[in-house]
TORTI-112531 format. One line per field, with one value per residue: residue number from 1; residue in one letter; chain; x, y, z of N, C-alpha, C in turn. Coordinates in steps of 0.2 Angstrom, whole numbers, plus 2048, in hexadecimal, padded with zeros to 3 digits. Last residue first. Example, Ala and Ser with C-alpha at 12.3 -4.5 7.8 and 13.67 -1.06 7.14 Angstrom:
REM residues 2
resi: [2 | 1]
resn: [s | a]
chain: [A | A]
n.u: [840 | 842]
n.v: [7F5 | 7E4]
n.w: [823 | 827]
ca.u: [844 | 83E]
ca.v: [7FB | 7EA]
ca.w: [824 | 827]
c.u: [840 | 842]
c.v: [800 | 7F0]
c.w: [827 | 827]
//
This chain:
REM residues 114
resi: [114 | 113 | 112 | 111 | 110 | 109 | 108 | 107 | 106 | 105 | 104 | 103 | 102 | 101 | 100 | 99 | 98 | 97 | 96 | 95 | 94 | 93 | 92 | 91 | 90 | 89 | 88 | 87 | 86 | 85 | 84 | 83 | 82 | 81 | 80 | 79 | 78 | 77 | 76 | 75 | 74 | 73 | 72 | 71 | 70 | 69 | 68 | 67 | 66 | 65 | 64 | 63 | 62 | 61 | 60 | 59 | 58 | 57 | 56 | 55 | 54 | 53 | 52 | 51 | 50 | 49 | 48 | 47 | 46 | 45 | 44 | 43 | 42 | 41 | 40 | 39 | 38 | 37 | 36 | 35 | 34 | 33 | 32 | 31 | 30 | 29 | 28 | 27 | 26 | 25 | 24 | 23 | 22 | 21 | 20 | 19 | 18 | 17 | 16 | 15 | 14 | 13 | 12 | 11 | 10 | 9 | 8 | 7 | 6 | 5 | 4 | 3 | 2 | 1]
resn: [x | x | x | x | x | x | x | x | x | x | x | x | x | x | x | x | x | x | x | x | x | x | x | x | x | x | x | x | x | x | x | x | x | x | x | x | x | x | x | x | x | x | x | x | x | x | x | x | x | x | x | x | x | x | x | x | x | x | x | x | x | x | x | x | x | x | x | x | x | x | x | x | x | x | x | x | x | x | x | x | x | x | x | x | x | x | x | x | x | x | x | x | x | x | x | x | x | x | x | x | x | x | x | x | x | x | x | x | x | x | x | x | x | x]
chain: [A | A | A | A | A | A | A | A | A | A | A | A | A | A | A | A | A | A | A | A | A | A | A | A | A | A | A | A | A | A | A | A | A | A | A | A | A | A | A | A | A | A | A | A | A | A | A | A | A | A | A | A | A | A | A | A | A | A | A | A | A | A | A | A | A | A | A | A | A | A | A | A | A | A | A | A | A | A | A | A | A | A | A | A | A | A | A | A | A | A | A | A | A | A | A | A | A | A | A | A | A | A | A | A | A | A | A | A | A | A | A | A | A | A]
n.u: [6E2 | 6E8 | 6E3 | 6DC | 6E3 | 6EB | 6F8 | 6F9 | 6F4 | 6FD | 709 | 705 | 703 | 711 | 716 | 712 | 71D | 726 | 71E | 71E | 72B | 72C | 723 | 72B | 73E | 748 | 749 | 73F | 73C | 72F | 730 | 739 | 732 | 727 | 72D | 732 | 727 | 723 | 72C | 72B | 71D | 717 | 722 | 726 | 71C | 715 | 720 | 71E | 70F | 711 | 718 | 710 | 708 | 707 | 6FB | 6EF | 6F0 | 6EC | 6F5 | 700 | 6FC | 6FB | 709 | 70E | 708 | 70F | 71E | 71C | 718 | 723 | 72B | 727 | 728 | 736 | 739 | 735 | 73A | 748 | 747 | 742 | 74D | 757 | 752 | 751 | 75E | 763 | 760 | 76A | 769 | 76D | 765 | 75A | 75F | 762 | 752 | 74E | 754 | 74E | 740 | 742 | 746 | 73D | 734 | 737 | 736 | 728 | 722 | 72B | 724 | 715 | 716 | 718 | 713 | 71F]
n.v: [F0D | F02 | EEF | EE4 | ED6 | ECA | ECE | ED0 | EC2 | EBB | EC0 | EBC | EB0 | EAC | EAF | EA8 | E9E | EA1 | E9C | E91 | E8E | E91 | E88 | E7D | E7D | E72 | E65 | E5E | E59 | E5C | E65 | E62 | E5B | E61 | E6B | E61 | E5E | E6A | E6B | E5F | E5D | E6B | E73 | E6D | E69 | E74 | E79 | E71 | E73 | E7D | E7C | E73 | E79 | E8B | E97 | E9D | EA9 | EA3 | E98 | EA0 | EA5 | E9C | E97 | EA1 | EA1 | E98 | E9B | EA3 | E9B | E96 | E9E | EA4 | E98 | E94 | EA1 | E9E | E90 | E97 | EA1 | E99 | E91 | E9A | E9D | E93 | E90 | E9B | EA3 | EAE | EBB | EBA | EB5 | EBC | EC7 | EC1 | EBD | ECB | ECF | EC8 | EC9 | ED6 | ED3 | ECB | ED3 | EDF | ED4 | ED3 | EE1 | EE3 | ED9 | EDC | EEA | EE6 | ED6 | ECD]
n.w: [20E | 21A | 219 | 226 | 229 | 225 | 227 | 235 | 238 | 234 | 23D | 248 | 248 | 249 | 252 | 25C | 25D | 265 | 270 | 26E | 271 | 27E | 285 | 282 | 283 | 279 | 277 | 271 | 266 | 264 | 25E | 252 | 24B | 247 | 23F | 233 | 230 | 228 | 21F | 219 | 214 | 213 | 20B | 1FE | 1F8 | 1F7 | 1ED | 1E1 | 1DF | 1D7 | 1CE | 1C8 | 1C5 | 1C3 | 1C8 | 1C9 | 1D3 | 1DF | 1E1 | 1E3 | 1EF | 1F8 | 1F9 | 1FE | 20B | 20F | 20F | 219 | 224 | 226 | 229 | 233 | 23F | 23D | 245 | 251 | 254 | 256 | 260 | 26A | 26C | 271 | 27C | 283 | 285 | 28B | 296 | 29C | 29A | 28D | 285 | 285 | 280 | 274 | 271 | 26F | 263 | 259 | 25D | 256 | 248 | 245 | 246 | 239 | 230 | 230 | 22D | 221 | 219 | 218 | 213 | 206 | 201 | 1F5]
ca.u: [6E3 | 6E6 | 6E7 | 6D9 | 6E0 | 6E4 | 6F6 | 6FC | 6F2 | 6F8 | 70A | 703 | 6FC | 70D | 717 | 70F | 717 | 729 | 71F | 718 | 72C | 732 | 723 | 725 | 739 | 746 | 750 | 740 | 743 | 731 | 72C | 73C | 738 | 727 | 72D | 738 | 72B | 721 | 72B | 731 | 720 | 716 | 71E | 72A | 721 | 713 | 71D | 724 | 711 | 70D | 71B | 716 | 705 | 709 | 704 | 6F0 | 6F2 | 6E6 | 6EF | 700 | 6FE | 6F3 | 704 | 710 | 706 | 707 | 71A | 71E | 713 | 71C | 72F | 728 | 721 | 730 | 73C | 733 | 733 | 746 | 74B | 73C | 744 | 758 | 755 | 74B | 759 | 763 | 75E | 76E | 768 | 771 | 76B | 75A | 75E | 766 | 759 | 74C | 757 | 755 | 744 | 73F | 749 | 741 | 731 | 736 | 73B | 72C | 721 | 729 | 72A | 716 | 714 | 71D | 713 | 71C]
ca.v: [F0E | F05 | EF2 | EE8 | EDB | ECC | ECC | ED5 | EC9 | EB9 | EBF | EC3 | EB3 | EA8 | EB3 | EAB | E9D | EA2 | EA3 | E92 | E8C | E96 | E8F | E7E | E7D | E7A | E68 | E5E | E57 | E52 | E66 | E67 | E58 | E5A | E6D | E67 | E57 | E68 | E71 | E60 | E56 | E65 | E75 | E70 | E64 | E70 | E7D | E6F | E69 | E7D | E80 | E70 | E77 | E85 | E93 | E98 | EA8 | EA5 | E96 | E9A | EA9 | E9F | E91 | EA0 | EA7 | E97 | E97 | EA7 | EA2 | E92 | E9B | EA7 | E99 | E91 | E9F | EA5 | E94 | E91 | EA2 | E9D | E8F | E93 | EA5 | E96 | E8A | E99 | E9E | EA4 | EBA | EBC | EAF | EB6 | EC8 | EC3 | EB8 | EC8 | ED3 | EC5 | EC2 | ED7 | ED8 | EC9 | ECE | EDF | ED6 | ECC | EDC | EE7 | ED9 | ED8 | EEA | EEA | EDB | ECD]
ca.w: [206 | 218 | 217 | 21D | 22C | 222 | 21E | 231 | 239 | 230 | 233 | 246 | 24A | 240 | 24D | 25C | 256 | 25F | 26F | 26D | 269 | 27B | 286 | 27D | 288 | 27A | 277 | 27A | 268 | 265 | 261 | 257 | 24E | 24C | 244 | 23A | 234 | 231 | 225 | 21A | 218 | 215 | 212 | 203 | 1FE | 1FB | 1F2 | 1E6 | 1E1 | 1E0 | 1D3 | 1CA | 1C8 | 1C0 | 1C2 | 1C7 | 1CE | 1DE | 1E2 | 1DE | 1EA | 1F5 | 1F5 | 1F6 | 208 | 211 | 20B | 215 | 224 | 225 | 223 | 230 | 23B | 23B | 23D | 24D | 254 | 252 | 259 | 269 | 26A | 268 | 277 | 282 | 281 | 285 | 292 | 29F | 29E | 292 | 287 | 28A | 286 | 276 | 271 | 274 | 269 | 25A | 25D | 25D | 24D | 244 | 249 | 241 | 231 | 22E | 233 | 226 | 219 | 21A | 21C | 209 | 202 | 1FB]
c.u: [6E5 | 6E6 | 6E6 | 6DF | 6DF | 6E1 | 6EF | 6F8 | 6F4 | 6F5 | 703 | 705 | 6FE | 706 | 715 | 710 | 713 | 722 | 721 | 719 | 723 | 72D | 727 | 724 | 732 | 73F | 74C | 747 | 743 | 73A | 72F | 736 | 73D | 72D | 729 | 735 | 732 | 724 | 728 | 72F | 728 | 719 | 71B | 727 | 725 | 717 | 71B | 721 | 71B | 70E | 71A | 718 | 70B | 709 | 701 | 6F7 | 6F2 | 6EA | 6EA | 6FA | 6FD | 6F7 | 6FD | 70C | 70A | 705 | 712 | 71B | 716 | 718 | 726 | 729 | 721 | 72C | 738 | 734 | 733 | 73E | 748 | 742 | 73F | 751 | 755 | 74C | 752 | 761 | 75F | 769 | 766 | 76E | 76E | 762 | 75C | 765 | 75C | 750 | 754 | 758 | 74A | 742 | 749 | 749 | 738 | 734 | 73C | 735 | 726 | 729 | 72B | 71F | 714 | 71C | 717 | 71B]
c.v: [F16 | F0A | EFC | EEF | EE1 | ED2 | ECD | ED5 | ECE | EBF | EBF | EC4 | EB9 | EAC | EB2 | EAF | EA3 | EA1 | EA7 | E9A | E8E | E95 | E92 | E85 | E7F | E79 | E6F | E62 | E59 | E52 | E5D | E68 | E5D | E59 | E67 | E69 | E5C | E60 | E6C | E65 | E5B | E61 | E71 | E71 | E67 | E6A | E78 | E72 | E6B | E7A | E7F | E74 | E72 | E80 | E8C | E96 | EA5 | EA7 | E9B | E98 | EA6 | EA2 | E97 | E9A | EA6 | E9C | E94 | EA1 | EA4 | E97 | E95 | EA4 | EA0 | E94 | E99 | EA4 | E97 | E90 | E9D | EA3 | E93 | E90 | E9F | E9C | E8E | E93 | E9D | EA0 | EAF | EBA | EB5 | EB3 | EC1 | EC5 | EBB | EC0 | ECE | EC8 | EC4 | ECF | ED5 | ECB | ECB | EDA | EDB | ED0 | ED6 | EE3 | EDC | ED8 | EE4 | EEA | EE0 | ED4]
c.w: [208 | 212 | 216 | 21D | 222 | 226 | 21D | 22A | 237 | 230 | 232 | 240 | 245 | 242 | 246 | 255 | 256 | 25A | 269 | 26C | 269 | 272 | 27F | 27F | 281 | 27F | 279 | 27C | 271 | 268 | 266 | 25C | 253 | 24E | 249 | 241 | 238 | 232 | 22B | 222 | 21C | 219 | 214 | 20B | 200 | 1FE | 1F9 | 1EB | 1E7 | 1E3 | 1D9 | 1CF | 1CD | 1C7 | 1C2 | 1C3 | 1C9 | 1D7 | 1DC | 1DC | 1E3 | 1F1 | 1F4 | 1F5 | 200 | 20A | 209 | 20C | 21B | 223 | 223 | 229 | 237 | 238 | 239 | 244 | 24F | 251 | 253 | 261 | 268 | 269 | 26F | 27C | 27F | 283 | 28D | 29B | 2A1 | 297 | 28B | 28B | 289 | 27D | 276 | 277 | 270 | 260 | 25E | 25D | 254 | 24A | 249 | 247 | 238 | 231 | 235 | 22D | 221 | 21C | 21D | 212 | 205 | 1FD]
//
């Protein structure tokens, strides 16, 4: 993984886990467990997006790619149907937490400087 990818993934990580912290004090916690839950999705989706092109443009094995895609397929998004369908977090908190699938993407393709 690239180094400014890390970087970003772990300061997002950061800013999430202080922003929690300040909602559950201040009495949301449904919103401090949606917008943790969110964020962890679409880092854990962004992370495997980025090992199916790596696979892709490497050509391995085709097995490796096969498990890759059932991992992120049928498993990762019936998580996130079933956490979108539970009704247990307000959508504000879990569209906030996706926002972090924008700026991974953002970080990986803006042009790096040399």
């Amino acid at each position: 993984m690239d180094e400014a990818l890390k970087r970003v993934i772990n300061l997002i990580a950061l800013t999430v886990a202080v922003a929690s912290v300040v909602l559950i004090a201040m009495g949301r916690l449904s919103w401090a467990t949606g917008l943790l839950i969110s964020t962890a999705w679409s880092i854990i989706n962004f992370l495997l997006l980025m090992n199916i092109f790596g696979i892709a443009m490497l050509q391995k094995s085709r097995k490796v790619l096969l498990a890759v895609l059932l991992i992120k397929f049928p498993i990762l998004y019936l998580i996130g149907y079933l956490i979108l369908s539970s009704k247990l977090f307000p959508l504000s908190s879990i569209l906030t937490g996706l926002i972090t699938l924008i700026i991974l993407g953002v970080v990986t393709i803006w042009p790096k400087q040399t």
